[in-house]
ROSE-4610 file (N, C-alpha, C; in Angstrom, 1 decimal, always signed):
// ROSE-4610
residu = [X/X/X/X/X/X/X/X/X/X/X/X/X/X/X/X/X/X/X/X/X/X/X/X/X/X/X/X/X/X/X/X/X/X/X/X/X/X/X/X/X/X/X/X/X/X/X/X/X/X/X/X/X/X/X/X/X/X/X/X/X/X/X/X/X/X/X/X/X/X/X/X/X/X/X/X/X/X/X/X/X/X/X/X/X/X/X/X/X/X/X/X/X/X/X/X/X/X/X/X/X/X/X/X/X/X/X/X/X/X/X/X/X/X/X/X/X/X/X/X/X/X/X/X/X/X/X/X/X/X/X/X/X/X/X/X/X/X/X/X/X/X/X/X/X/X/X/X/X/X/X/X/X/X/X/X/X/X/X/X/X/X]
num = [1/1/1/2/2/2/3/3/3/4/4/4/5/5/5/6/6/6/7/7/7/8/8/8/9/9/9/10/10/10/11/11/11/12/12/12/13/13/13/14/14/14/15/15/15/16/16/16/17/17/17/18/18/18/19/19/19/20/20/20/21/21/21/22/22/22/23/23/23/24/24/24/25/25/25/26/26/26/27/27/27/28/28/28/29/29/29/30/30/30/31/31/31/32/32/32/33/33/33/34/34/34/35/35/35/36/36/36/37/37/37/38/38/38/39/39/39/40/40/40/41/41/41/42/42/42/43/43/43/44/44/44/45/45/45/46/46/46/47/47/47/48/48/48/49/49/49/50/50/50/51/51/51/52/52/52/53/53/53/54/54/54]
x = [+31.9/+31.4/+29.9/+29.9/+28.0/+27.2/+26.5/+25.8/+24.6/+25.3/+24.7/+23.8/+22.8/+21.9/+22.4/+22.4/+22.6/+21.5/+20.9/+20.3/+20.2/+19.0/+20.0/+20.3/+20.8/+21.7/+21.2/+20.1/+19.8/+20.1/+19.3/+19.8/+19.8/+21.1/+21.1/+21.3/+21.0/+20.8/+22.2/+23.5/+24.3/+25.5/+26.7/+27.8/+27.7/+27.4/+27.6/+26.5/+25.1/+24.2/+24.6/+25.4/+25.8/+27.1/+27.7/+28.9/+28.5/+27.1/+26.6/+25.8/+25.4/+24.8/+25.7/+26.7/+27.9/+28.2/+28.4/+28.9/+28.1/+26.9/+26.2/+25.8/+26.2/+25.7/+26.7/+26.3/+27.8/+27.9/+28.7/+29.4/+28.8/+29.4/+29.3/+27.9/+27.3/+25.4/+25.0/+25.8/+25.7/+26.6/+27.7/+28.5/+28.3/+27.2/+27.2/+26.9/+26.0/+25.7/+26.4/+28.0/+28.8/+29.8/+30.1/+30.0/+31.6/+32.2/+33.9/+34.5/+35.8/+36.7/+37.2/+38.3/+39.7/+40.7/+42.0/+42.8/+43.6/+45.0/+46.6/+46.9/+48.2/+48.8/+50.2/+51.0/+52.1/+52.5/+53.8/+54.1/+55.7/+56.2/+57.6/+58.4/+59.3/+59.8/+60.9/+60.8/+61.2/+62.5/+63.8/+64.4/+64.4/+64.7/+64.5/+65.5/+66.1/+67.7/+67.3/+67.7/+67.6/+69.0/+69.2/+70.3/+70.3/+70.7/+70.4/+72.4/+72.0/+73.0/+73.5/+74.6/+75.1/+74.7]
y = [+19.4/+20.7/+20.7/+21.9/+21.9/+22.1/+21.4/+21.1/+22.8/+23.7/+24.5/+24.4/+25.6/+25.7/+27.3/+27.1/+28.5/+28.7/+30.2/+30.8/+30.1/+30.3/+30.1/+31.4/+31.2/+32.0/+33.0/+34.0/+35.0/+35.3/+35.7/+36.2/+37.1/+37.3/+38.7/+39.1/+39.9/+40.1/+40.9/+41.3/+41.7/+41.3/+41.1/+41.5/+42.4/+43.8/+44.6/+44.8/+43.7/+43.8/+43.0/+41.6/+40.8/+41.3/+42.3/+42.9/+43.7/+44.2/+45.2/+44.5/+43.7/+42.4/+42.1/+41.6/+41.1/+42.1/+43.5/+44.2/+44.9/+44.2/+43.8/+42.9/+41.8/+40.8/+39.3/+38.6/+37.7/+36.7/+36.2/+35.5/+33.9/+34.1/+32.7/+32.2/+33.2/+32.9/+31.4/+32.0/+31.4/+30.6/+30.0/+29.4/+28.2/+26.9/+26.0/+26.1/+27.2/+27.4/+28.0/+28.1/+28.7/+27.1/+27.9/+26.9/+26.3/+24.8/+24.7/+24.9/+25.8/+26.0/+25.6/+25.1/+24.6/+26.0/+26.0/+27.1/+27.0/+26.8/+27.1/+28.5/+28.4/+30.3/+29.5/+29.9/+30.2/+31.2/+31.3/+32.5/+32.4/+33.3/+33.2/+34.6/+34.6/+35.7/+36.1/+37.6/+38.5/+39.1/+39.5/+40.8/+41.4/+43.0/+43.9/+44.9/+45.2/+45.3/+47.4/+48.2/+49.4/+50.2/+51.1/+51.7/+53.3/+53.8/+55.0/+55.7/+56.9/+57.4/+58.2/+58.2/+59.2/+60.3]
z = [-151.3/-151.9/-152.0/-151.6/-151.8/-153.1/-153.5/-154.9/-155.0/-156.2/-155.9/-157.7/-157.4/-158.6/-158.8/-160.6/-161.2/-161.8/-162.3/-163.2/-164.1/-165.4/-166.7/-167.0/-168.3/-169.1/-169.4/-169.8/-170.0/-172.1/-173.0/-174.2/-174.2/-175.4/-175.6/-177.2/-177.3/-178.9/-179.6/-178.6/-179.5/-178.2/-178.0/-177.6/-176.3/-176.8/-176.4/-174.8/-175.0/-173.7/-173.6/-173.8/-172.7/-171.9/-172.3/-171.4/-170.3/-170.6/-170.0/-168.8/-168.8/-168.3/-167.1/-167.7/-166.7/-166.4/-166.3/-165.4/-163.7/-163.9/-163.0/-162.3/-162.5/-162.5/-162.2/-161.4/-160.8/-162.3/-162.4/-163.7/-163.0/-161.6/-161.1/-160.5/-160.8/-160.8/-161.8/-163.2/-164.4/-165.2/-163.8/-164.1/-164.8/-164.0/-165.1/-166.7/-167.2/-168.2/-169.9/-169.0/-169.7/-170.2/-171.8/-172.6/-172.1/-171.8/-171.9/-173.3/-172.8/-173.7/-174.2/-174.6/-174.9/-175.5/-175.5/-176.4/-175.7/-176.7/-176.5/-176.4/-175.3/-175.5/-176.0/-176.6/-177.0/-177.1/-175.8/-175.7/-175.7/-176.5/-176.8/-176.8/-175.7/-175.3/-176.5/-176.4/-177.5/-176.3/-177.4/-177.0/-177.9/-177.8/-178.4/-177.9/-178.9/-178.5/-179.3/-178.4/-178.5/-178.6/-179.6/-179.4/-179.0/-177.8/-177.3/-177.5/-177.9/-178.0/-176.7/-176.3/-175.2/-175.1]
């Protein structure tokens, strides 16, 4: 794989210009600079049982 160079990260003073930001702008420009995650989903299927009358 080829060793690439990103941007840095750019600040933003609220939320709302960094959404605004990325909606122009490639994510994967600024990929190294983005912080790793961690986080569990737990997902647990529901029924839901409906009674319709004739």
């Amino acid at each position: 794989m080829a060793n690439t160079q990103t941007k840095p990260m750019p600040t933003h003073s609220s939320l709302n210009e960094l959404i605004e930001f990325f909606d122009t702008h490639d994510m994967g420009e600024y990929w190294d600079d983005m912080p790793e995650v961690h986080f569990e989903v737990n997902i647990t299927s529901r029924k839901h049982l409906i009674e319709i009358d004739e």
